[in-house]
C-alpha positions in Angstrom: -36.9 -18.8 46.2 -36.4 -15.6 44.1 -38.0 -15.6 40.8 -36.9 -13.4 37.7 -40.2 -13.5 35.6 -39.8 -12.2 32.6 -42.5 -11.4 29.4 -45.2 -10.2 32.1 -48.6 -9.4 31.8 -51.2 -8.0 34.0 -53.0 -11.5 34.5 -49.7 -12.8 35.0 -49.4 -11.3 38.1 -52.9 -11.6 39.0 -53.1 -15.6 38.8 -49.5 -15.5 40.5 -49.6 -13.7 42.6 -52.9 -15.3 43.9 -51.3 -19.0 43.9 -48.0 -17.6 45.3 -49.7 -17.4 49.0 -49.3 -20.6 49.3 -45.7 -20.8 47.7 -44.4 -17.8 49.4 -41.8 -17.1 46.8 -40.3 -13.9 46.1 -41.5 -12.7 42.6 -40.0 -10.0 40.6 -41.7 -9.2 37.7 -40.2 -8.1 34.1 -42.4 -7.2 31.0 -39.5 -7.7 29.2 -38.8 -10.8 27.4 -35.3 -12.6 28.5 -32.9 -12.2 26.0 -29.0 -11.4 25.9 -30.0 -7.6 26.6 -32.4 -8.5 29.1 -29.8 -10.6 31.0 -28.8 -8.0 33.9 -31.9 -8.2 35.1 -32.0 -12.2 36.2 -28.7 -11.6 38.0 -29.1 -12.7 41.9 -31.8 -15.2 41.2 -32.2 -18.5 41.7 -35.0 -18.9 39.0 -36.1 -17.6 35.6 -39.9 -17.9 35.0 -39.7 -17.9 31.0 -43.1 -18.1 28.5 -43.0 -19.1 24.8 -40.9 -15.9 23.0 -38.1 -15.8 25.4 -34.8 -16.5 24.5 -33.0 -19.4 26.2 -30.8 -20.6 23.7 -27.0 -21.0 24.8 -25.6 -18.1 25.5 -28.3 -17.1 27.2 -27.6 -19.8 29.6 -24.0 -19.5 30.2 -24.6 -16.0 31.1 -27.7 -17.0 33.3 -25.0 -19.8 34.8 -22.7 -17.5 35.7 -24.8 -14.9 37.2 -26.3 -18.2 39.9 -29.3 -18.6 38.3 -30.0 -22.9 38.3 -33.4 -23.1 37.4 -35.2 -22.4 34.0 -39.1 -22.7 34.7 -41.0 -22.7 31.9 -45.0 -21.4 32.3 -45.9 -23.2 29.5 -45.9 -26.9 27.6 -43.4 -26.4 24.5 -39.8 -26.2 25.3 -38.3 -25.6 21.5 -37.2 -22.2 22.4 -34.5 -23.7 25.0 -31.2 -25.1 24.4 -32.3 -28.5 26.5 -28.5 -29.7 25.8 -26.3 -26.3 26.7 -28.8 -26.6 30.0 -28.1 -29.8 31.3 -23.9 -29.2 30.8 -24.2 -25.9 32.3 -25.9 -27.7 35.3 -29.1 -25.4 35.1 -32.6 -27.3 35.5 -35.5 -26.9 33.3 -39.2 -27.8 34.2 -42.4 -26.9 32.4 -45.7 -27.1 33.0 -46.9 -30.0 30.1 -50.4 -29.7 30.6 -52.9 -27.3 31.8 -56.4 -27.2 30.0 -56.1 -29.1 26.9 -59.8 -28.0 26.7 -58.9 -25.1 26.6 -56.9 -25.6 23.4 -59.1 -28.0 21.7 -62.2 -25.6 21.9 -60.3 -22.5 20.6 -59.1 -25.1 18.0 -62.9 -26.1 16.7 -63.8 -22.5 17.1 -61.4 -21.2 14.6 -63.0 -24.0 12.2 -66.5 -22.9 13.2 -65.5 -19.0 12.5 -64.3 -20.1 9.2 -66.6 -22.2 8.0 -69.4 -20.4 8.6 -67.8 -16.5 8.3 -68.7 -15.6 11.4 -66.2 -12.5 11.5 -67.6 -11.7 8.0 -71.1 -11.9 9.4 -70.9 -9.6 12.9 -69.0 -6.8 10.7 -72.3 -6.9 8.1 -74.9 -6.4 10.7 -72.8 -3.6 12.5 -72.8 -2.2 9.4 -76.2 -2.8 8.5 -75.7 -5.5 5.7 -77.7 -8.5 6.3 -77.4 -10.1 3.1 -76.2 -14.2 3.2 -74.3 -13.7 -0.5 -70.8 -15.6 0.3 -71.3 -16.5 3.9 -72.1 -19.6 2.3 -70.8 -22.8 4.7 -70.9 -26.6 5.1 -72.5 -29.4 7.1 -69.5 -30.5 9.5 -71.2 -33.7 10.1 -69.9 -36.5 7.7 -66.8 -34.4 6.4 -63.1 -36.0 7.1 -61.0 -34.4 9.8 -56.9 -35.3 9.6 -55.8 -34.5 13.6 -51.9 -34.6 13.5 -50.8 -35.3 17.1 -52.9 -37.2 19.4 -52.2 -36.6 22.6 -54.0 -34.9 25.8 -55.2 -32.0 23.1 -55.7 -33.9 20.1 -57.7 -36.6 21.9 -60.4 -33.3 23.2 -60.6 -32.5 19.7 -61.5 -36.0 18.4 -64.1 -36.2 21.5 -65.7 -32.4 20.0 -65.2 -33.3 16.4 -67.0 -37.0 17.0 -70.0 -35.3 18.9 -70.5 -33.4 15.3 -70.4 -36.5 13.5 -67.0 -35.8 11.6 -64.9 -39.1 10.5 -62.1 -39.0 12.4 -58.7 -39.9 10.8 -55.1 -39.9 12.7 -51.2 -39.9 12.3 -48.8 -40.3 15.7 -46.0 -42.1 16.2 -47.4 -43.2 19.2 -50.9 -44.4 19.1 -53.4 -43.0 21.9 -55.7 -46.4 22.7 -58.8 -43.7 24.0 -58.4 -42.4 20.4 -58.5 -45.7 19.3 -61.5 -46.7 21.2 -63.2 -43.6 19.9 -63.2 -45.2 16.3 -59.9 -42.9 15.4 -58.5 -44.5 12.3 -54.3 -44.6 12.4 -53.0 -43.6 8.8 -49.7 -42.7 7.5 -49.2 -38.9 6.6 -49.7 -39.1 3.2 -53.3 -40.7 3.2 -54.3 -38.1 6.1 -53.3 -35.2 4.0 -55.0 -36.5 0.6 -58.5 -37.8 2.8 -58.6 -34.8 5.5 -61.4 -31.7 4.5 -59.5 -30.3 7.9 -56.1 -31.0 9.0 -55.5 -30.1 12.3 -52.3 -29.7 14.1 -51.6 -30.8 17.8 -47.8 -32.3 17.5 -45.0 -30.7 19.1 -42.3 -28.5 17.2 -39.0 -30.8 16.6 -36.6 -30.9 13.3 -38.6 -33.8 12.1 -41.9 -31.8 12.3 -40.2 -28.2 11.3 -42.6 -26.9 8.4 -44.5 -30.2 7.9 -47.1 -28.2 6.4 -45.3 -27.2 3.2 -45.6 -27.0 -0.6 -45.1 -31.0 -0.3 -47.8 -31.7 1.7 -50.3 -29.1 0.1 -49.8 -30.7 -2.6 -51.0 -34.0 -1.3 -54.5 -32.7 -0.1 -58.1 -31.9 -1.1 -58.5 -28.5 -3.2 -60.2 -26.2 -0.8 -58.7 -28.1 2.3 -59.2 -26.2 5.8 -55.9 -26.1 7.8 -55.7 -24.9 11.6 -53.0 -24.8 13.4 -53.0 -24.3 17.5 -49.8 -25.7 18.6 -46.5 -24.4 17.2 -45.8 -22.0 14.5 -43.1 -23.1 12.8 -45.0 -25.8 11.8 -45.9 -24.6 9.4 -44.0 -23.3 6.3 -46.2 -19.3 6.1 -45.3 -18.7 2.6 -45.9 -22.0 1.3 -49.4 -21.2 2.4 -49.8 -18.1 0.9 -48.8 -19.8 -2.2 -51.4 -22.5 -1.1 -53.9 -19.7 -0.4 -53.4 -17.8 -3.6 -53.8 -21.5 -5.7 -57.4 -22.5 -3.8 -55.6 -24.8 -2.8 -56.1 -23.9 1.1 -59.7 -22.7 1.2 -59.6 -21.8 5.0 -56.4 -21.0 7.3 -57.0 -21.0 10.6 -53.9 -20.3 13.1 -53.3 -19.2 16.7 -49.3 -19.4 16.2 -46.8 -18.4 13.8 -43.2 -18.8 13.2 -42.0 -15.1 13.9 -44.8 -14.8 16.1 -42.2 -13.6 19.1 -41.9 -9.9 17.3 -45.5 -9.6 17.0 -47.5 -11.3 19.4 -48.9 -10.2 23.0 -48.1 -6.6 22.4 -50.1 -3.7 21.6 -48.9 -2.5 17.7 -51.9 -1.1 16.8 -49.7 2.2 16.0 -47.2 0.5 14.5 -46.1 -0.5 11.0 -46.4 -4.1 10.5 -42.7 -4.8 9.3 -43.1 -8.6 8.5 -44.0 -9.1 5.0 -45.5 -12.8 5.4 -47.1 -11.7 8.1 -49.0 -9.4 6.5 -49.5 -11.2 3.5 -51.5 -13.5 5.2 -54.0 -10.9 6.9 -55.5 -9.6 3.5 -57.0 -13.2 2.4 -60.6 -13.3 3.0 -60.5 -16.9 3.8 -58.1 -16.6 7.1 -58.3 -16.3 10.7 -55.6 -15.6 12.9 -55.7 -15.1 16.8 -52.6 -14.1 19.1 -51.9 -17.1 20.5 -54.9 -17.4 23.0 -55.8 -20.8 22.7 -54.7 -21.8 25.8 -56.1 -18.5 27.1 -58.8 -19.7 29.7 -59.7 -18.5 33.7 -58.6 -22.4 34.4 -55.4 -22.9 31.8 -53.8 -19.4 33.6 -54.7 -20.9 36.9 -53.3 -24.1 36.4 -50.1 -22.8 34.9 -49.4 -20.7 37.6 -49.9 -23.4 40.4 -47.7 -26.2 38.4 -44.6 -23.9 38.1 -44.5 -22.8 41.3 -44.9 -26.1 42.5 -42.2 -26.7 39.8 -39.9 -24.4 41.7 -40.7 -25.4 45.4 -39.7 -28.9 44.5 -36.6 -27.8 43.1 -36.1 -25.8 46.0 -36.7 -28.9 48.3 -34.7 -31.2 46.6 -37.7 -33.3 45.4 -37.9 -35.3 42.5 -38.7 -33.1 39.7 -41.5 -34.4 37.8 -41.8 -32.3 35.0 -37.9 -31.4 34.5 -37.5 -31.2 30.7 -34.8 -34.0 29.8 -32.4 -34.8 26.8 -33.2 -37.6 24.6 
């Protein structure tokens, strides 16, 4: 099948074009992202190989329809940046790849907690520098503090297993209970009592209206002064300047986030010479107490590997006419 991928990167093509030998699809690469002046470039193919920060919202489609395109394959788990509904009336398929290394995830996820708790970017810069003093590196025993995971699924379950192995109590909320959480000794609590229990609240839900900017002045609010919030799965959940204001307060003593809700004009590009034009963003790199990586959580020698292999077995089914196991559906 002919492939218009789009948003490409060097190990893009590298894990690609490695699992492709055994696909044998024809891949044209694009470092561009796809987008309404990106379109052109898809036209004569039967499949668009999409990441996070492209655009696939409706009109995008209708052009993609018209230009024979029937196949939306997404390299990754979240699917908010496609219009699921203008897809399925336009005919055009969607498939993504909903799990690849959710260790992957979950490690990043208690290593941004580790970096923060314990200052570890603070302390390398000192002893480059040739300052080995301890004054505000200053951290705390992980072991018997509270940890609020929102989301319990494949991710949020590795993070309970990590976060149990350093003694934490383990709290919960999901609208659908995981029982292997459960079994762990996960408590189940409503939203309110996770935020005002948790020392960290984690965040492993996906992005829908109902969870758009759950973290927000609100729910701040609600939780422990010096609270420690990381956020690995989507960046819109939550609200950026409600926690600056949180940051500013003490209210948030650590932020730690691999995602960010206007993260698709700044991340996985180079803009070291460039002026950073988004004020928030900004904002939030000058507090001391932050961390904030490019969204490489998932960023592991087996999560690319994986990724590559389930969409192009994504699109070889397609292509056969076999069932599509991980077609992206409407509600």
């Amino acid at each position: 099948m002919k492939i218009a991928f789009f948003s490409t990167k060097p190990y893009d093509r590298k894990f690609f074009d490695l699992a492709n030998k055994e696909y044998g699809h024809e891949i044209t690469y694009y470092e561009g992202k796809l987008r309404r002046e990106t379109l052109k470039l898809a036209e004569g193919y039967d499949c668009a190989c999409v990441f996070v920060n492209d655009q696939v919202d409706a009109s995008v489609l209708i052009a993609l329809a018209a230009q024979g395109t029937r196949l939306v394959a997404l390299r990754c788990a979240g699917f908010n940046n496609v219009d699921i509904v203008s897809a399925k009336e336009l005919g055009i398929n969607v498939v993504r790849v909903p799990a690849y290394s959710p260790y992957a995830v979950a490690e990043h996820t208690v290593g941004l907690m580790l970096a923060l708790n314990r200052k570890v970017y603070w302390a390398h810069s000192r002893v480059r520098e040739g300052n080995f003093s301890l004054d505000g590196l200053l951290g705390f025993d992980m072991r018997g503090r509270t940890a609020g995971i929102i989301g319990t699924g494949k991710i949020g379950e590795c993070v309970i297993r990590i976060l149990n192995g350093f003694g934490c109590k383990v709290i919960a909320y999901d609208k659908f209970k995981n029982p292997a959480c459960e079994e762990l000794g996960v408590e189940y609590v409503e939203l309110d009592e996770l935020f005002a229990q948790s020392d960290i609240v984690s965040l492993h839900c996906p992005l829908f209206k109902e969870t758009h900017h759950l973290i927000n002045n609100d729910s701040i609010a609600k939780m422990k002064k010096g609270v420690m919030i990381i956020n690995t799965s989507r960046g819109a959940l939550i609200d950026s300047k409600a926690a600056i204001e949180g940051l500013k307060s003490e209210k948030i003593g650590y932020l730690g986030i691999d995602v960010y809700e206007e993260e698709g004009r700044i991340f996985f590009e180079d803009k070291t010479f460039e002026i950073l034009t988004d004020d928030v963003f900004a904002r939030l790199t000058t507090f001391p107490n932050v961390v904030i990586t490019g969204h490489q959580a998932y960023f592991t020698q087996e999560a690319v590997a994986a990724i590559a292999k389930t969409t192009l077995e994504n699109i070889s089914a397609y292509e056969n006419g076999d069932e599509l196991v991980n077609a992206v559906k409407v509600d």
